[in-house]
VOPASE-881963 format. One line per 8 residues: number of its first residue (from 1); for each residue x, y, z of N, C-alpha, C. Coordinates in steps of 0.1 Angstrom, whole numbers. Example, Ala and Ser with C-alpha at 12.3 -4.5 7.8 and 13.67 -1.06 7.14 Angstrom:
BEGIN
1> 132 -57 78 123 -45 78 132 -33 78; 128 -22 71 137 -11 71 129 0 79;
***
This chain:
BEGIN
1> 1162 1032 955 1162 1042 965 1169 1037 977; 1174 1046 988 1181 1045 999 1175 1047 1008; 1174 1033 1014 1164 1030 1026 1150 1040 1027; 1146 1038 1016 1136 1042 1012 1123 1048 1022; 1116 1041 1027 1108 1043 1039 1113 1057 1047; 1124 1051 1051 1134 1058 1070 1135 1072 1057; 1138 1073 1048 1147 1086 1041 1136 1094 1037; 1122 1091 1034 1110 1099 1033 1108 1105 1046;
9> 1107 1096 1058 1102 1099 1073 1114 1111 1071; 1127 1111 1075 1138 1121 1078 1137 1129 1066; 1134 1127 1054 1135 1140 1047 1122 1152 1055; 1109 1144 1055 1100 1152 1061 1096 1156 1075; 1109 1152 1085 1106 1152 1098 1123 1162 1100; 1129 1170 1096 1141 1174 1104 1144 1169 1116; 1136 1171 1129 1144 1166 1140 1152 1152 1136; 1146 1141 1123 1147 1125 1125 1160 1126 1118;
17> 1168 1137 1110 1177 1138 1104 1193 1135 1109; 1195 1124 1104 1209 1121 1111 1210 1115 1121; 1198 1110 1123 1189 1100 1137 1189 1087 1129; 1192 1078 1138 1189 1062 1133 1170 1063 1135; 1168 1055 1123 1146 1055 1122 1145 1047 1121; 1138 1037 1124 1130 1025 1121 1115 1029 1120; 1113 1022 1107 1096 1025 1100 1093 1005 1099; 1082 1006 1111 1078 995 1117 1082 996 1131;
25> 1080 980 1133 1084 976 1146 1080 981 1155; 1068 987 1158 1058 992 1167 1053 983 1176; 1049 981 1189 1040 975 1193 1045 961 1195; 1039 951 1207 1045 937 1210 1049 929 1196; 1039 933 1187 1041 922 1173 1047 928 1162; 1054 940 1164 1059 948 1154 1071 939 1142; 1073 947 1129 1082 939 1124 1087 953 1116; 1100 950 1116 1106 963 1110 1104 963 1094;
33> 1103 973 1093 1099 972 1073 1116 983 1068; 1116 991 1073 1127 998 1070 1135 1004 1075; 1148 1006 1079 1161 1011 1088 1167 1018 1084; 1171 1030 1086 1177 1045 1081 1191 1035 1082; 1202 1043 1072 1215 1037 1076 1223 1041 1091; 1219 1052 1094 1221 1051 1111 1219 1043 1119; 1207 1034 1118 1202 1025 1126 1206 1011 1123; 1211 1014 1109 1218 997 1103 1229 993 1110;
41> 1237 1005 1113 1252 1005 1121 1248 998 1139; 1237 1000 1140 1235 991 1158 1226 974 1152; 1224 972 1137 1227 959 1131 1207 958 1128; 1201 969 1130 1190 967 1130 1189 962 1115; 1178 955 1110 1174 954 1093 1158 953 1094; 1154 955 1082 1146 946 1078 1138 938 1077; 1129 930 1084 1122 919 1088 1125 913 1099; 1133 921 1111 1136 918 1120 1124 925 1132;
49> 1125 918 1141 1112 917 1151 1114 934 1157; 1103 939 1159 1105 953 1166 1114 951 1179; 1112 940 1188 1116 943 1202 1132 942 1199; 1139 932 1194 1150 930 1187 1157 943 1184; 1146 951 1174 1154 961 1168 1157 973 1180; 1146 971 1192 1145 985 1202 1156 978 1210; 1159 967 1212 1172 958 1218 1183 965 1212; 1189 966 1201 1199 971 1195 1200 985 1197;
57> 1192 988 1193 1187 1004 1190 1179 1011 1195; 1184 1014 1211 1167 1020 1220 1168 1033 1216; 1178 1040 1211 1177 1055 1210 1168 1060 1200; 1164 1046 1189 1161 1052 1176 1145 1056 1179; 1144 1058 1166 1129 1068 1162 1120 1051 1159; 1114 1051 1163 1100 1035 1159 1088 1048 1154; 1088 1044 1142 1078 1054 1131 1063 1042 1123; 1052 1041 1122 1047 1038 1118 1047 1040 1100;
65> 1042 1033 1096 1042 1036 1079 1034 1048 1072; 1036 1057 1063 1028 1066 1056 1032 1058 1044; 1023 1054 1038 1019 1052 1025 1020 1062 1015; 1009 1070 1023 1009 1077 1008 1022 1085 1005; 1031 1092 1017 1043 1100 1013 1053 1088 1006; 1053 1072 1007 1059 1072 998 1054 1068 983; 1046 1065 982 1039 1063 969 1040 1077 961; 1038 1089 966 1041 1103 959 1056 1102 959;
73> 1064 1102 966 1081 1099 960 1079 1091 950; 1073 1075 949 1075 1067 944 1069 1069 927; 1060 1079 926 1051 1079 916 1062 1095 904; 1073 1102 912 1081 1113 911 1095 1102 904; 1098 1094 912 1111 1088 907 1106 1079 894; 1093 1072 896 1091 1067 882 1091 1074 869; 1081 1081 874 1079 1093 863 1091 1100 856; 1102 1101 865 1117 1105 859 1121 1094 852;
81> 1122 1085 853 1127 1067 848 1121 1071 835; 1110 1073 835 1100 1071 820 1106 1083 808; 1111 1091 822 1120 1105 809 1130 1102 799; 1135 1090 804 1149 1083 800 1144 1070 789; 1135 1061 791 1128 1049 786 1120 1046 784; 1107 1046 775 1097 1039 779 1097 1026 783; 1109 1015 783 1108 1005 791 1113 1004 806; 1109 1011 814 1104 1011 828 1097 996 839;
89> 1107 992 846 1097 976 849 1101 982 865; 1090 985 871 1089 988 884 1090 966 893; 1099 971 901 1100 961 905 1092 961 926; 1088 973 927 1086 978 940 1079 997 938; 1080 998 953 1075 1015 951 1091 1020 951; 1101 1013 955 1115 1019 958 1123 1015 946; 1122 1004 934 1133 999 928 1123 997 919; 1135 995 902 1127 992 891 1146 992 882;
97> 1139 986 868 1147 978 861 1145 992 850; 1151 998 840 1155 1009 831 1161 1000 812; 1156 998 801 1162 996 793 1165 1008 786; 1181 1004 782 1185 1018 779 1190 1020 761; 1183 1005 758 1186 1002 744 1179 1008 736; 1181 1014 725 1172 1026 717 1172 1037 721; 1177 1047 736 1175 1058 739 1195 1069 736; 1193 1081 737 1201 1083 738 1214 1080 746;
105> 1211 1076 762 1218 1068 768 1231 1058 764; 1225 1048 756 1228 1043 746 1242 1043 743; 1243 1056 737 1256 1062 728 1264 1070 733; 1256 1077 748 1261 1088 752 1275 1085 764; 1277 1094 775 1287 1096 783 1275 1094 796; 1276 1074 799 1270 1075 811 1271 1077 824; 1283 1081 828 1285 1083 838 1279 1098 842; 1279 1109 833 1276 1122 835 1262 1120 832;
113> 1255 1112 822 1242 1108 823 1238 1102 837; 1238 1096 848 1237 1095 855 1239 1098 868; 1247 1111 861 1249 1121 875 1238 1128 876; 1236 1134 861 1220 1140 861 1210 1132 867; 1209 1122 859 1196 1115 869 1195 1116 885; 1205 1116 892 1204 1115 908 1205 1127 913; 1210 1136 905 1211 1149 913 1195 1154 908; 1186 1151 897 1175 1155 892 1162 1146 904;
121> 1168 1135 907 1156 1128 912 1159 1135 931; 1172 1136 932 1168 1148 945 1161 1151 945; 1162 1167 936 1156 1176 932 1142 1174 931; 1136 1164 925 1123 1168 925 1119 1160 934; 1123 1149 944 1120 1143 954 1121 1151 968; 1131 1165 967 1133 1170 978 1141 1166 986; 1153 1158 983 1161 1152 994 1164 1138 991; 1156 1128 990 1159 1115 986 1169 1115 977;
129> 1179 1099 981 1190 1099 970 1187 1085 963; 1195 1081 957 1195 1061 948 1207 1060 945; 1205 1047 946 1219 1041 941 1217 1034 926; 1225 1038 918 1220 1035 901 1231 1018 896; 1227 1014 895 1237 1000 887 1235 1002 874; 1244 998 865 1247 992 851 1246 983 844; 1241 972 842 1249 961 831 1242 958 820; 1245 949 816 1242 940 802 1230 936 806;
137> 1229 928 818 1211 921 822 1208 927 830; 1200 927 837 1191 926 846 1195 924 860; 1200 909 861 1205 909 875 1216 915 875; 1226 916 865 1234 924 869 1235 936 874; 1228 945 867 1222 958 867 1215 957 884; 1212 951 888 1207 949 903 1217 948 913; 1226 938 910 1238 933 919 1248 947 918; 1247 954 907 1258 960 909 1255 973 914;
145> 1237 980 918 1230 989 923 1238 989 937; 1231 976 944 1233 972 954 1248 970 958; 1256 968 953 1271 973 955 1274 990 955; 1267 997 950 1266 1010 952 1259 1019 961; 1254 1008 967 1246 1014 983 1255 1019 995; 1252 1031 1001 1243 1039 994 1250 1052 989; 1239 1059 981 1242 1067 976 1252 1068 967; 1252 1056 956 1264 1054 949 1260 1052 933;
153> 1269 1047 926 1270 1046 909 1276 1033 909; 1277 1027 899 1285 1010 898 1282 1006 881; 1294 1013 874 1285 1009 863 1294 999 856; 1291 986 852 1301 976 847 1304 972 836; 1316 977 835 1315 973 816 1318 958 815; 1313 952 802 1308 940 798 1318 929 799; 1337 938 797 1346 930 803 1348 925 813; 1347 934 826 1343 930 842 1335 924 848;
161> 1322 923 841 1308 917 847 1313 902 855; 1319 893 847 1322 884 854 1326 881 868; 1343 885 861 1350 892 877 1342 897 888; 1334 904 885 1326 915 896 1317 902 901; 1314 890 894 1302 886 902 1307 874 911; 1320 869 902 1325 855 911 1330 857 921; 1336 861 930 1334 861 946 1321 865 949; 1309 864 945 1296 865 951 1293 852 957;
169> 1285 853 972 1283 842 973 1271 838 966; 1268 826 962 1257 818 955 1240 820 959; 1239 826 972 1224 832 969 1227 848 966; 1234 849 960 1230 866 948 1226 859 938; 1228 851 933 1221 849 926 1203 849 924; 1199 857 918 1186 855 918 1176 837 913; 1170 840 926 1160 825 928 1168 815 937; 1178 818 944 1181 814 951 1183 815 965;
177> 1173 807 973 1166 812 983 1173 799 994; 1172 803 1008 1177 796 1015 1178 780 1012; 1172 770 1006 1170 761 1009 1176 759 995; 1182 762 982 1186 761 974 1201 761 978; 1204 773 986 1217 779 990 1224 766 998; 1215 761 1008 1217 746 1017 1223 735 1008; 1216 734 1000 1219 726 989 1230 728 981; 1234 737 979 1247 737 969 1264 741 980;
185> 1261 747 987 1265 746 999 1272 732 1003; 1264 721 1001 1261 710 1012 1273 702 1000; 1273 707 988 1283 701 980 1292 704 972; 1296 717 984 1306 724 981 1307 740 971; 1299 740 969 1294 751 959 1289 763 972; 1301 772 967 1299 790 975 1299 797 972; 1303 801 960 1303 814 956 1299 814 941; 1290 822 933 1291 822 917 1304 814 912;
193> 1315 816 912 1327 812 903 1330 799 905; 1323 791 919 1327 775 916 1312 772 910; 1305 781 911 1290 778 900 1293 771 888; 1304 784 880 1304 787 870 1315 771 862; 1323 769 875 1333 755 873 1325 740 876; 1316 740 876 1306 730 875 1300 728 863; 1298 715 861 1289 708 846 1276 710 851; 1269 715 835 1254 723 838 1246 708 841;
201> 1249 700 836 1241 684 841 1245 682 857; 1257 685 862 1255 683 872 1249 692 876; 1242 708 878 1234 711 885 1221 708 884; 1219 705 874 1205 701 869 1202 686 875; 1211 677 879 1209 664 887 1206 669 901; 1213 683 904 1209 682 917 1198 694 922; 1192 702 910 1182 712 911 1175 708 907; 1172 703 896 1163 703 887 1165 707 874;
209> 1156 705 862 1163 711 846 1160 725 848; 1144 730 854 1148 746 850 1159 749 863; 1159 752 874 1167 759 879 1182 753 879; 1182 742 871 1202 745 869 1203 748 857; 1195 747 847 1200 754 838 1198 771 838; 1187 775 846 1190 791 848 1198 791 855; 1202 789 869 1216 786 878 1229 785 869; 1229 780 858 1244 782 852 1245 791 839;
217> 1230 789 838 1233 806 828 1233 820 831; 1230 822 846 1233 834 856 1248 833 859; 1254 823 864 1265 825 867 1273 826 860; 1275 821 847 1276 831 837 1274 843 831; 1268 851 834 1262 863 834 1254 867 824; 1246 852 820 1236 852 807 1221 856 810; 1220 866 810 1199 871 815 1196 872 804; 1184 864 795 1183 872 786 1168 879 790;
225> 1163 878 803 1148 884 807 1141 897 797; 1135 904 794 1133 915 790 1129 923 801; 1135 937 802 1122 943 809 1108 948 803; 1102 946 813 1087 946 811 1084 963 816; 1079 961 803 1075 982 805 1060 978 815; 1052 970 816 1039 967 824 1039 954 826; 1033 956 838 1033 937 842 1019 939 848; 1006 933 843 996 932 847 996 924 861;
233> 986 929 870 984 924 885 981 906 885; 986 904 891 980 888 896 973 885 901; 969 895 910 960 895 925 958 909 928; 950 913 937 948 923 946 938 916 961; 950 928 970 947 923 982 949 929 992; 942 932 1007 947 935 1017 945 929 1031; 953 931 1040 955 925 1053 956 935 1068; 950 931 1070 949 936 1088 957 926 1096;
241> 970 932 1103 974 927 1116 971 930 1124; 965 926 1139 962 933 1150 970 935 1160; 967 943 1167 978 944 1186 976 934 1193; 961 928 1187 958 919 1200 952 908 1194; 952 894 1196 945 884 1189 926 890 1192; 924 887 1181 906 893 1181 898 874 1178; 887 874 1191 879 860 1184 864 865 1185; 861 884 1186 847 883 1179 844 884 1169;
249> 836 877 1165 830 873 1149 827 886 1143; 815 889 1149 810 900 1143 816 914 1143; 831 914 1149 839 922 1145 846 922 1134; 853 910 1135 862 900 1124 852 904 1107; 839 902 1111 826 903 1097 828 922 1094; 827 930 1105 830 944 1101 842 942 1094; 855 945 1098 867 947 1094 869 939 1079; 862 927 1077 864 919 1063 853 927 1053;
257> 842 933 1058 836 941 1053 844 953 1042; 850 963 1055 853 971 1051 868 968 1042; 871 957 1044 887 957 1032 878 948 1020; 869 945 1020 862 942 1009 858 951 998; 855 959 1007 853 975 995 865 980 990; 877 982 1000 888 988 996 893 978 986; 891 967 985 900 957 978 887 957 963; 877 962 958 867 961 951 869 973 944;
265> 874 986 953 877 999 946 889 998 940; 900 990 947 911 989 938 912 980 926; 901 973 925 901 960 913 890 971 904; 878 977 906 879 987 898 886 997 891; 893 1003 899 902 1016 894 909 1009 884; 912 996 887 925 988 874 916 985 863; 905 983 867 898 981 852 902 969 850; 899 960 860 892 945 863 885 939 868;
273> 881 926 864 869 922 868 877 906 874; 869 900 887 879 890 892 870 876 893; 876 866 890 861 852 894 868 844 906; 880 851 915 882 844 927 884 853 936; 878 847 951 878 856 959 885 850 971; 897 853 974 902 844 986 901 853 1001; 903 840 1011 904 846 1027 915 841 1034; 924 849 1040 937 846 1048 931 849 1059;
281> 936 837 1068 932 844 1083 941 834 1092; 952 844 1099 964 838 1107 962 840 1123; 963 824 1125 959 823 1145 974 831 1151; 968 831 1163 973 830 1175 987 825 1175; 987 808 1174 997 806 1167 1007 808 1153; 1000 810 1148 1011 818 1134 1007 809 1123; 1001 798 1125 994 792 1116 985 797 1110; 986 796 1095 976 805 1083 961 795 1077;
289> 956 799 1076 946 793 1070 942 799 1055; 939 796 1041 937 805 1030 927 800 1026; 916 804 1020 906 798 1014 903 801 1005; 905 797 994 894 802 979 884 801 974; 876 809 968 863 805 961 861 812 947; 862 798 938 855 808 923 843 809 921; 841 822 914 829 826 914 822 819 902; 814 823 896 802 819 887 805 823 874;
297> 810 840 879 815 847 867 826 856 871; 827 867 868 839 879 866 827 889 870; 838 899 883 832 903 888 840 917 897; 833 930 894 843 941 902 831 948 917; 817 940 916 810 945 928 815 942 941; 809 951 947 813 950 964 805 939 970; 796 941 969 782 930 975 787 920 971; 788 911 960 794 904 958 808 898 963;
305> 819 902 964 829 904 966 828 901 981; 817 908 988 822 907 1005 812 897 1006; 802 895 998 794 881 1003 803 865 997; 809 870 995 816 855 991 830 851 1001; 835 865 1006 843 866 1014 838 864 1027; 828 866 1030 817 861 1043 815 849 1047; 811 845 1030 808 829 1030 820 824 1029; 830 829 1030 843 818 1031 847 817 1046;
313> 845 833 1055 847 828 1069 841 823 1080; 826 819 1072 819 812 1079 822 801 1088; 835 794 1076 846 782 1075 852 779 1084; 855 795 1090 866 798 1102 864 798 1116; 866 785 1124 865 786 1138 874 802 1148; 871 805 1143 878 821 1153 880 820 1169; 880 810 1174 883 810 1188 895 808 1192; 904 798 1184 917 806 1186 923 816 1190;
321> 916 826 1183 924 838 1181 929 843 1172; 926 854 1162 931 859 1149 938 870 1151; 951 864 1147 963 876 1146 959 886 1131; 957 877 1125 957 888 1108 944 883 1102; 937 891 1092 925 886 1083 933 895 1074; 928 886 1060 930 896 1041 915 889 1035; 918 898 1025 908 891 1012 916 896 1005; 912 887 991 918 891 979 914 888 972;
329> 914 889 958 906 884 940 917 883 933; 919 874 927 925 868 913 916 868 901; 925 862 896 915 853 883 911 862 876; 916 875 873 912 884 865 909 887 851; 896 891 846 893 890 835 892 904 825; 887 911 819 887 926 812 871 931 810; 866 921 813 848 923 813 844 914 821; 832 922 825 821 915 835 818 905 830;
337> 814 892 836 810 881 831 799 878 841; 788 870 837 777 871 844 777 855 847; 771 852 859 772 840 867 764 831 859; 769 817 852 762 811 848 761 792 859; 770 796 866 767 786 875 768 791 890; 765 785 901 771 791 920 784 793 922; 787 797 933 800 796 933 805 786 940; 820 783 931 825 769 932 836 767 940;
345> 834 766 954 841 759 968 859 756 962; 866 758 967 882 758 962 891 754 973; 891 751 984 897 751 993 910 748 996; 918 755 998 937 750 1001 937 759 1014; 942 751 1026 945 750 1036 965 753 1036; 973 762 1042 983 763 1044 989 767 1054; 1001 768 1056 1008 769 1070 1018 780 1066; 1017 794 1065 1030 802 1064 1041 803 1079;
353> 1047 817 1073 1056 819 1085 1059 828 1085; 1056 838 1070 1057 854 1070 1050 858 1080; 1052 870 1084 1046 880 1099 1044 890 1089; 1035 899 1092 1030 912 1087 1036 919 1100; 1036 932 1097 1036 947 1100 1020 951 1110; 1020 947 1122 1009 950 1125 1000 965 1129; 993 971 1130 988 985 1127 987 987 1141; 996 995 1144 995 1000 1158 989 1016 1165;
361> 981 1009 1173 974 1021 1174 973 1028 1188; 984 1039 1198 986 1044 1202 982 1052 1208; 971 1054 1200 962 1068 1206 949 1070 1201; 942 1066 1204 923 1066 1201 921 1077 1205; 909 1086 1198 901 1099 1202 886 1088 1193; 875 1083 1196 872 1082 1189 869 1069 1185; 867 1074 1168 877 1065 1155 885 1070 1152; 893 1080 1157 905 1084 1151 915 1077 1158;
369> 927 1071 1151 936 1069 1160 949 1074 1154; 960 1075 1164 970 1083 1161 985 1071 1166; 992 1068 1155 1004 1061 1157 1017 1072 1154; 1029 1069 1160 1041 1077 1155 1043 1078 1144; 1050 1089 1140 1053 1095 1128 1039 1101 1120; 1027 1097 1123 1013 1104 1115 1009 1115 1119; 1007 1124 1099 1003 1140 1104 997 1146 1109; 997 1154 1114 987 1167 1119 984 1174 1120;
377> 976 1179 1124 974 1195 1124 968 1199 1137; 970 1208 1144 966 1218 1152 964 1234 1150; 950 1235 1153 947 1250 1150 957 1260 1155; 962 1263 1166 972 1275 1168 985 1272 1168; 990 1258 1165 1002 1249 1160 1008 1251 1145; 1000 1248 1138 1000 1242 1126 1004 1229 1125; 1009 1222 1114 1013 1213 1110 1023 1207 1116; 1026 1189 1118 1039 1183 1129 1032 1168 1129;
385> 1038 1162 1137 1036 1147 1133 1040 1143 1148; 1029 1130 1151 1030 1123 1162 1041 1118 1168; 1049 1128 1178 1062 1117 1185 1055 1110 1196; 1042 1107 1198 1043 1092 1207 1028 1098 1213; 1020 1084 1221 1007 1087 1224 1005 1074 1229; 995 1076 1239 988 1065 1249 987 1077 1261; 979 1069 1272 977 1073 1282 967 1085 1282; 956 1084 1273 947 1096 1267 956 1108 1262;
393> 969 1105 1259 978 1121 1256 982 1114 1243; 984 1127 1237 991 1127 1221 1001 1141 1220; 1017 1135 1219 1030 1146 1220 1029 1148 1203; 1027 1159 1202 1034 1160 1187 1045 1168 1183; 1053 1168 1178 1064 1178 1174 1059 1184 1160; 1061 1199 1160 1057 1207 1153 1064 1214 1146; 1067 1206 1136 1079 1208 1120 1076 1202 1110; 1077 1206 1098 1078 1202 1086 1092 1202 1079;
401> 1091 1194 1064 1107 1199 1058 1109 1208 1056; 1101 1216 1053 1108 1234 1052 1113 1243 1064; 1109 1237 1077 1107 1244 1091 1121 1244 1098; 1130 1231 1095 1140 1229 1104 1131 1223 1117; 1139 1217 1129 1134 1211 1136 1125 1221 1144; 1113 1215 1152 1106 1220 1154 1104 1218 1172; 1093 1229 1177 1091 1224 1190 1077 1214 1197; 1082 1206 1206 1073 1198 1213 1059 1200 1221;
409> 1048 1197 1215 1033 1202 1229 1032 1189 1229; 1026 1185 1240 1013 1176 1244 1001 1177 1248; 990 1172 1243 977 1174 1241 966 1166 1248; 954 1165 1251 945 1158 1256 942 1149 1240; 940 1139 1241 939 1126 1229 926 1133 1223; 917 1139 1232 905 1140 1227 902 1163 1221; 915 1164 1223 914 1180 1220 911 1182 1208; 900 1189 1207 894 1193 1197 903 1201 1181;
417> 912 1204 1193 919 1217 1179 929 1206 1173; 935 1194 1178 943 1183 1170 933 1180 1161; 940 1172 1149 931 1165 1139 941 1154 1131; 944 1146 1126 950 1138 1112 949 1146 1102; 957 1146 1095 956 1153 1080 966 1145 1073; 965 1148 1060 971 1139 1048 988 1147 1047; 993 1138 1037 1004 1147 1035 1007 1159 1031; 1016 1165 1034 1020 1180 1024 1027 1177 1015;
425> 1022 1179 1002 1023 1175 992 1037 1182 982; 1044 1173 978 1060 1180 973 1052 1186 957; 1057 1195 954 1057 1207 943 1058 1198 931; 1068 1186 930 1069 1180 921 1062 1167 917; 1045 1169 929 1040 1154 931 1034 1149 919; 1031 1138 916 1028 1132 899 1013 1122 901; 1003 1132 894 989 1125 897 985 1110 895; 978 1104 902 975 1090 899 971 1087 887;
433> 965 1092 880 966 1091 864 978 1093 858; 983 1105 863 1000 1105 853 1008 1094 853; 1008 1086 864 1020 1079 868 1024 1065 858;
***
C-alpha cells in the first residue's frame, strides 16, 4: 500500500487531500509512523522525531493513529489477495507476499491481471492505491514493489532480475542491517553486483556461515523462502508511551492492569494459551528494562496474567521515571495446562533504543480524551474529526469522505452534544472472522 497510514487519514478526511499528513509525531516525544507523499517532498519519513518532522514541514497535518480504519482497509486488501491465492503471507497491515504458482495468474496476461487487482482494491477500499512487484522470489518481488512506488507496477522477467538488482546498494538486500552494511562497506563491497563478484568463503570469513552464504545466494537472486499462507504469533503484546515521565506506582499498577486484560483477550480470541509473561518498562533515560517470568503452566486468564505481571514490577524501582510500560506472553501452547510447579523467575535485563509512538492526549473531558485526526460526532453537526484541542476547547471539522471538505466549529472540551465515535465503516468492510 501507499503510505498507507497518511492515504486512509486523506482518503477519509477531504480537507487533508493533497495536503502533506504526518500520522504520528504528536506531542514533545512524538515519532512519525507515516508521511503522505506530499510531506516526503519537505524530507519528512518515517521514524523520524515529531519536532524534526514540524521543522521541515510546519504546514503539514500531525494526525494521531486510527487503528481500526486501518485494519478495516487492511482486512479488504487481504481479503482481495486471497481472491487470487490461497498462499497469502501478510507481512504487515499494509504489505504481504502473493504466490502465484498453481492459480490462473500463472499462465495468464499479467500485466492486465494486475491492472485489475489495483483498480479493484481502490474500488473496494474507496480511494487507496498499491504498488504491485513481480518476481521469481520473494525479495525480489519486494525490491521490485518498492521500485514501483508509488502507485506503480514493476514486473520482472526472470532475464532481468539480475540486472535490475546490481546497482542496488548492499543493504536491499534483506538482513542487512546497518552494522552488516559497515562491514562490507569497510571492504569495499557496495552494491549487490560486487556482492555477487566475491568468493562465497570470503563472505562467510567475514559474516559468518549463515549470513554469507544467504548474502551470496540473494545476490544472486536465489530465494528459495516459501510463502507462508499463516505464520502463527510468537508473542502478544502491548505498550503505553506517555507525554510525561510517570513515577506513581499505583498508577503505573492501574495502567499494567488494564493492558493485561487487553493483552489476555487477544491471547484468547487466537486460541492460545501462554506459560510466559513478560514486563518492558523504558526510563526517563531511554534505558529499557525487560523482565520475564515462566509460569507453572499455559495459561489464557486475566488474573493470572496481571498477577504475574504485577509480580514482575514489583522489581521495578519507578523513581526514575517511566517513559513506556508493555506486558506480553509467549511461550504459547494450544491447551490449558495446569500449574504443576510456581512460577519460575527468568530475568534478562536490556538496553534498547527503539522509541515508541507516544499517545497524545490533547484534550480531556473526563476520561474521554480527544487527539487529532479522532472521530466524532456532534448532535446538530454530525460526523468530523478533531483538527486540534487543549485549552479546555476541542476544533473539529465537520466532513467525511463522501461530504467534500467540510466546515470548522469549536467547542467547550466538556460540551455535552460532542462525543468519540468509532469509524464509518466502508460498504466493502470484511468481518473479523472473515479475514
Amino acid at each position: 500500500m501507499d503510505a498507507f497510514f497518511a492515504a486512509v487519514e486523506q482518503r477519509d478526511k477531504p480537507s487533508l487531500r493533497g495536503r502533506p499528513v504526518v500520522v504520528g509525531g504528536a506531542g514533545p516525544r512524538g515519532v512519525v509512523a507515516t508521511a503522505s507523499y506530499e510531506a516526503r517532498t519537505f524530507g519528512v519519513r518515517s521514524a523520524m522525531s515529531g519536532a524534526e518532522a514540524r521543522r521541515r514541514a510546519p504546514g503539514a497535518a500531525f494526525l494521531g493513529g486510527r487503528f481500526d480504519a486501518y485494519r478495516e482497509s487492511s482486512r479488504i486488501v487481504m481479503g482481495l489477495l486471497r481472491e487470487i491465492s490461497p498462499a497469502v503471507e501478510p507481512l504487515s497491515l499494509d504489505e504481504a507476499f502473493v504466490d502465484l504458482a498453481g492459480t490462473p495468474w500463472a499462465d495468464g496476461d499479467l500485466a492486465a491481471r494486475v491492472d485489475w487487482l489495483r483498480e479493484e482494491l481502490t474500488r473496494r477500499t474507496e480511494g487507496l492505491t498499491a504498488s504491485v512487484g513481480i518476481g521469481s522470489a520473494k525479495f525480489l518481488a519486494k525490491l521490485a514493489s518498492e521500485a514501483a512506488k508509488p502507485d506503480g507496477v514493476r514486473i520482472l522477467d526472470p532475464a532481468e532480475e539480475l540486472d535490475f538488482i546490481s546497482p542496488m546498494p548492499v543493504r536491499a538486500i534483506p538482513g542487512v542491517g546497518p552494522a552488516t552494511e559497515q562491514r562490507l562497506v569497510a571492504v569495499g563491497l557496495y552494491t549487490v553486483e560486487d556482492l555477487r563478484g566475491v568468493d562465497r568463503a570470503e563472505l562467510i570469513r567475514e559474516l559468518g556461515v549463515a549470513a554469507g552464504e544467504s548474502l551470496s545466494a540473494l545476490a544472486h537472486g536465489r530465494d528459495d523462502r516459501p510463502v507462508e499462507a499463516s505464520r502463527d504469533p510468537k508473542s502478544i503484546s502491548t505498550e503505553d508511551t506517555f507525554a510525561v515521565d510517570l513515577t506513581d506506582r499505583a498508577q503505573l499498577q492501574e495502567i499494567l492492569r488494564r493492558d493485561a486484560a487487553q493483552v489476555a483477550g487477544r491471547l484468547a480470541k487466537a486460541g492460545y494459551f501462554a506459560r510466559t509473561v513478560t514486563l518492558k518498562v523504558r526510563f526517563a533515560d531511554f534505558s529499557t528494562r525487560t523482565i520475564a517470568r515462566r509460569l507453572g503452566g499455559a495459561t489464557d486468564n486475566v488474573e493470572e496474567i496481571s498477577a504475574a505481571g504485577l509480580a514482575l514490577f514489583e522489581e521495578v524501582d519507578v523513581r526514575p521515571g517511566v517513559r513506556l510500560l508493555g506486558i506480553g506472553v509467549s511461550n504459547f501452547a494450544t491447551s490449558a495446562q495446569e500449574r504443576l510447579f510456581g512460577d519460575d523467575p527468568a530475568e534478562q535485563d536490556s538496553v534498547e533504543t527503539t522509541r515508541q509512538e507516544p499517545v497524545q492526549l490533547s484534550g480531556v473531558r473526563g476520561g474521554t480524551t480527544y487527539h487529532p485526526g479522532a472521530d466524532v460526532e456532534h448532535d446538530e453537526h454530525g460526523r468530523g474529526w478533531v483538527w486540534g484541542a487543549g485549552l479546555g476547547r476541542v476544533t473539529v471539522r465537520f466532513e467525511t469522505r463522501a461530504t467534500g471538505p467540510g466546515p470548522i466549529r469549536t467547542f467547550a472540551v466538556d460540551d455535552p452534544a460532542l462525543r468519540p465515535v468509532g469509524i464509518d465503516p466502508l460498504a466493502g468492510a470484511v468481518r473479523d472472522d472473515d479475514a
